[in-house]
VEXPA-857022 format. One record per residue (C-alpha): residue number from 1; residue in three letters; x, y, z. Coordinates in pm, whole numbers, plus 32768, in hexadecimal, padded with zeros to 4 digits. Layout:
BEGIN
<atom><n>NUM</n><res>ALA</res><x>X</x><y>Y</y><z>Z</z></atom>
...
END
This chain:
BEGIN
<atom><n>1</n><res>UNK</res><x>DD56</x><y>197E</y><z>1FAB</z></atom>
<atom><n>2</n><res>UNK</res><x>DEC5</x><y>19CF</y><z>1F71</z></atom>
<atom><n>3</n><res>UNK</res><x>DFA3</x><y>18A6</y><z>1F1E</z></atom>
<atom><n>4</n><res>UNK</res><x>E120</x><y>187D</y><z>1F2F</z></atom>
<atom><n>5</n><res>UNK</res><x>E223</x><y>17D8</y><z>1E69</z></atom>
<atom><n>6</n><res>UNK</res><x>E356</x><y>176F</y><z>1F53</z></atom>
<atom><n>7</n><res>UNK</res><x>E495</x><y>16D5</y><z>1EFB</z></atom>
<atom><n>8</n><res>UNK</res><x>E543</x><y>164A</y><z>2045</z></atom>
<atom><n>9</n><res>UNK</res><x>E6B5</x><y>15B0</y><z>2064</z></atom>
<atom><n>10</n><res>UNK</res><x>E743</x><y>14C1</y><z>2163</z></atom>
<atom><n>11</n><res>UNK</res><x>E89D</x><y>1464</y><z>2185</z></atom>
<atom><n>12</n><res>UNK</res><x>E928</x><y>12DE</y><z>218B</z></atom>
<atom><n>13</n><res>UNK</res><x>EA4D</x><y>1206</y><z>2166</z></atom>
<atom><n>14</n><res>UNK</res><x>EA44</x><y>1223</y><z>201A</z></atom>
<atom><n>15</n><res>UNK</res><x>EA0D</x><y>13A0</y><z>1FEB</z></atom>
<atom><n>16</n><res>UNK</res><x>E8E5</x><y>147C</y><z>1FF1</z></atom>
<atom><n>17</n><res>UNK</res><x>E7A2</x><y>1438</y><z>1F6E</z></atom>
<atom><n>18</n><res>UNK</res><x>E645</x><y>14F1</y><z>1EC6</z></atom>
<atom><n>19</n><res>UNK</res><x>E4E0</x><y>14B1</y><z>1EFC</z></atom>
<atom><n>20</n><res>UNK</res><x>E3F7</x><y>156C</y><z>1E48</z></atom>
<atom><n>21</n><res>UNK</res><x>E254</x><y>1584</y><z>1EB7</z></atom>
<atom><n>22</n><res>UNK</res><x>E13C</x><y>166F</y><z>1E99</z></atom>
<atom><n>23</n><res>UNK</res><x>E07A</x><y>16A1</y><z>2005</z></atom>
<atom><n>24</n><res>UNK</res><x>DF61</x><y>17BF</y><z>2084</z></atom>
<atom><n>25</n><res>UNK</res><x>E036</x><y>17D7</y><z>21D8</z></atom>
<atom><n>26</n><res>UNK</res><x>E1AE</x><y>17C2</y><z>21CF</z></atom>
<atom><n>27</n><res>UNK</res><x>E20D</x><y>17C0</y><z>233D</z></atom>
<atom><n>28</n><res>UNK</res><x>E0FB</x><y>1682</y><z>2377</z></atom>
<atom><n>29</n><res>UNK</res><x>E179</x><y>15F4</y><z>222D</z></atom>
<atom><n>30</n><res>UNK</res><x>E30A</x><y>160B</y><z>22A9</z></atom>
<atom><n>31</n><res>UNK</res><x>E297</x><y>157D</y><z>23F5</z></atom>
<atom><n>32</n><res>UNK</res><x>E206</x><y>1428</y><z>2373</z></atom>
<atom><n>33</n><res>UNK</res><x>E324</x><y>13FE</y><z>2266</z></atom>
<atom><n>34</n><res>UNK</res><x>E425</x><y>142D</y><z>239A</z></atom>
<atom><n>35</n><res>UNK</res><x>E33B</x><y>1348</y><z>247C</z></atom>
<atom><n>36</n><res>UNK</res><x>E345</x><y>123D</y><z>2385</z></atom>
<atom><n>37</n><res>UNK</res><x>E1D4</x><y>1252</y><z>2310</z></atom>
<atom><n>38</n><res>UNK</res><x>E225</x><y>130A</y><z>21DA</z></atom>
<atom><n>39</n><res>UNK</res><x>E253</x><y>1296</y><z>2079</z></atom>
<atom><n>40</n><res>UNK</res><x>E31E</x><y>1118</y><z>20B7</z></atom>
<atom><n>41</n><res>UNK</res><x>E43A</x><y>119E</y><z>1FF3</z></atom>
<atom><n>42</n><res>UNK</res><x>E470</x><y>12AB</y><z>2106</z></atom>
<atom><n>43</n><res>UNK</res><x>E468</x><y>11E0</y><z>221D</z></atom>
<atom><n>44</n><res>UNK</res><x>E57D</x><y>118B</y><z>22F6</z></atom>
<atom><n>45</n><res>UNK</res><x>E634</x><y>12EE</y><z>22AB</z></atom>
<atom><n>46</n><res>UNK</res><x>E62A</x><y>1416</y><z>235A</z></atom>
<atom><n>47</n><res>UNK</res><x>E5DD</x><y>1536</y><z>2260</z></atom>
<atom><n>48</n><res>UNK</res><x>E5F5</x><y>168E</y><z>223E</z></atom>
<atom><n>49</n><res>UNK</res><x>E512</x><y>176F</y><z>215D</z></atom>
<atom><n>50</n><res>UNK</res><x>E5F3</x><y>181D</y><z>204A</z></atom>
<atom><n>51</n><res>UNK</res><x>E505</x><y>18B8</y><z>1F67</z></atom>
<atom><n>52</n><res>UNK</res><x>E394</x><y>1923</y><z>1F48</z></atom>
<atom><n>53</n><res>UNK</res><x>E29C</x><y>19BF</y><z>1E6B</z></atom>
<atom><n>54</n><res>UNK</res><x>E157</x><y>1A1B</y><z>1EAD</z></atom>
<atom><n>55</n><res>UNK</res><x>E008</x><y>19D9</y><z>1D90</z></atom>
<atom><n>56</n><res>UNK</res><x>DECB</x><y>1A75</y><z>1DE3</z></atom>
<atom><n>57</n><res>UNK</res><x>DE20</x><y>1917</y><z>1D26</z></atom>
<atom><n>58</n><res>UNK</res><x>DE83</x><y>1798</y><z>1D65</z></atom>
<atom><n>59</n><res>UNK</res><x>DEAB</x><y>176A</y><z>1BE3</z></atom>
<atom><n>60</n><res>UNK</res><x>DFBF</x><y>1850</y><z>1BD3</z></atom>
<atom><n>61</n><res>UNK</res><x>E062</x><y>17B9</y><z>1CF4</z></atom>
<atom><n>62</n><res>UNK</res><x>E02A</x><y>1685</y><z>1C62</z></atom>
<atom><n>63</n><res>UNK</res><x>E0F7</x><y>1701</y><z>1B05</z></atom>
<atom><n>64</n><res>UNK</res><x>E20F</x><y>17BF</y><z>1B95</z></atom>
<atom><n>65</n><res>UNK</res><x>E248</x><y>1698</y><z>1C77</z></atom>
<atom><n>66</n><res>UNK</res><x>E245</x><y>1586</y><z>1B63</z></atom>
<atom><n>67</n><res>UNK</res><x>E365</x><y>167D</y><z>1AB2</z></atom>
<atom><n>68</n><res>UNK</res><x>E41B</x><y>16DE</y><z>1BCC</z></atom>
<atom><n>69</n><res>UNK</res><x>E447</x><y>1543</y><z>1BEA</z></atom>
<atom><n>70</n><res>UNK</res><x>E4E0</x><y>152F</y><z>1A81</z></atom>
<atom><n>71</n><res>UNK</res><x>E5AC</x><y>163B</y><z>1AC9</z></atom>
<atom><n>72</n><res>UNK</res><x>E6ED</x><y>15BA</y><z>1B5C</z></atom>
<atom><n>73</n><res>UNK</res><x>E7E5</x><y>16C2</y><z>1AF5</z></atom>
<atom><n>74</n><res>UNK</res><x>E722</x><y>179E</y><z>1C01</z></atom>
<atom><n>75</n><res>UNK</res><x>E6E0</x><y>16C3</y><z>1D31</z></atom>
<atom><n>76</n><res>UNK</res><x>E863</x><y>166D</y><z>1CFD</z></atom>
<atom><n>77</n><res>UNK</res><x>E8A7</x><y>17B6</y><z>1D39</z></atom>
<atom><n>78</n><res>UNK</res><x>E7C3</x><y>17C9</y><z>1E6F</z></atom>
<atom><n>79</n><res>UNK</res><x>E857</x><y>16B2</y><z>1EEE</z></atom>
<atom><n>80</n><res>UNK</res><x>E9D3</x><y>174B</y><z>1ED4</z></atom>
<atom><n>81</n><res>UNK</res><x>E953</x><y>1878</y><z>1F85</z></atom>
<atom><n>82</n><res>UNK</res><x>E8F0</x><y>1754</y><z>2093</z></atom>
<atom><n>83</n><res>UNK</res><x>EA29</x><y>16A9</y><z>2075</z></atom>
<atom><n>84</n><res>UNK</res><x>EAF5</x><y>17F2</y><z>20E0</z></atom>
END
């Protein structure tokens, strides 16, 4: 089974902001996070999905999503592209 990793930005008061996750269905996975039965830290906002790769095995999902989460120079400039 295919897996994704997804990097979604919401806009706020204070600026824009990241979420990083790793899901088998994105559209499903976007529509809990934006009903407020996603991850708690993504609850509350109303996000949009800015980025997404696709893994043929949950492992690798799993990895690219733990360094996409440590990588901050590149979800900043995701989130500019947002922010315009």
């Amino acid at each position: 089974m295919a897996c994704f990793v997804y990097v979604l930005g919401s806009r706020d008061g204070a600026g824009v902001r990241t979420y990083v996750g790793w899901t088998t269905d994105l559209d499903a996975r976007l529509g809990k996070h934006n009903a407020g039965t996603g991850a708690r830290s993504t609850r509350g906002r109303t996000w949009a999905l800015l980025y997404a790769e696709r893994y043929p095995a949950r492992a690798e999902a799993m990895s690219r999503e733990w360094h996409l989460k440590r990588d901050r120079r590149f979800r900043k400039a995701l989130a500019a592209a947002l922010d315009e």
